[in-house]
C-alpha positions in Angstrom: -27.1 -68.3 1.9 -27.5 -65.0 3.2 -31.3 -63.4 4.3 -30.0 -60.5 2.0 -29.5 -62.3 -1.0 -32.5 -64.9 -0.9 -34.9 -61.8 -0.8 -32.8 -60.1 -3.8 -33.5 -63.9 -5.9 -37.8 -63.6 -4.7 -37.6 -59.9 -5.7 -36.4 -60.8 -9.5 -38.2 -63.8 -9.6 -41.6 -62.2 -8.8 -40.5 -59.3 -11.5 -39.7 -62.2 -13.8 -43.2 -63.5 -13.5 -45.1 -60.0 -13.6 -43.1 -59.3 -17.2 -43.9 -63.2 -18.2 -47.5 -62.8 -17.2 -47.6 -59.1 -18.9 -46.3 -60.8 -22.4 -49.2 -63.7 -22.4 -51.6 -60.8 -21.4 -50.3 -59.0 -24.8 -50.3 -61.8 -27.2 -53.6 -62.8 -26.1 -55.1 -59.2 -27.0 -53.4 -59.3 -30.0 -54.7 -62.9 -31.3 -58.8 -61.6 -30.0 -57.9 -58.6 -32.0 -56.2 -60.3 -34.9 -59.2 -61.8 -36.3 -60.9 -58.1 -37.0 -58.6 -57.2 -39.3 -60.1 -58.6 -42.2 -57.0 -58.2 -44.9 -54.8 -60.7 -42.1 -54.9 -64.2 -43.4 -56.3 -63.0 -47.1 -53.2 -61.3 -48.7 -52.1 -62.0 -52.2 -48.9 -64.5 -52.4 -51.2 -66.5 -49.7 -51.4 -70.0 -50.3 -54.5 -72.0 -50.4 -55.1 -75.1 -52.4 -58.3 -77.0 -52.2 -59.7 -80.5 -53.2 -62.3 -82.3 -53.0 -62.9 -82.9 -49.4 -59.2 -81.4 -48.6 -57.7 -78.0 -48.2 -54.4 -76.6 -47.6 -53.5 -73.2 -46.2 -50.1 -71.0 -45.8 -49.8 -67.8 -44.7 -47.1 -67.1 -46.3 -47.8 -63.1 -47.0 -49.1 -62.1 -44.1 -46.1 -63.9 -42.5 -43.8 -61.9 -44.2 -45.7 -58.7 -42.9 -46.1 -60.2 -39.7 -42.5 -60.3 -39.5 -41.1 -57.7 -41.2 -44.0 -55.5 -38.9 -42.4 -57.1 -35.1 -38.5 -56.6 -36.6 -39.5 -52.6 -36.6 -40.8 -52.8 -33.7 -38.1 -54.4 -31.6 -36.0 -52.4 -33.8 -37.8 -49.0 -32.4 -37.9 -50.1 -28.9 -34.6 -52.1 -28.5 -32.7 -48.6 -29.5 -30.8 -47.6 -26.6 
């Protein structure tokens, strides 16, 4: 293999692992900072059943946001 193109393969590989590192960074800020928003987790169409000594949760509104929010955002930024 060539000096040439083993440098090229550390160059992408280390830009690889700055975006990777960059990503964990984000969803880490945005799972500290999720738990402020006080409507997240709480919206109607939630579901939470409890029993006695048992209780069941589903998120299944705020998924929907969740989602519905990150598709416009990759929409947004995906554009070329």
């Amino acid at each position: 293999m060539a000096r040439g193109t083993r440098d090229s393969i550390m160059i992408e590989v280390g830009k690889l692992l700055i975006v990777i590192g960059l990503l964990i960074t984000a969803v880490g800020v945005v799972v500290t900072l999720a738990g402020r928003v006080p409507w997240l987790g709480r919206l109607p169409g939630d579901i939470y059943i409890q029993r006695g000594n048992w209780s069941f949760y589903f998120p299944l509104a705020t998924s929907i946001v969740v989602s519905i929010v990150l598709t416009l955002l990759f929409w947004l930024f995906g554009r070329r």
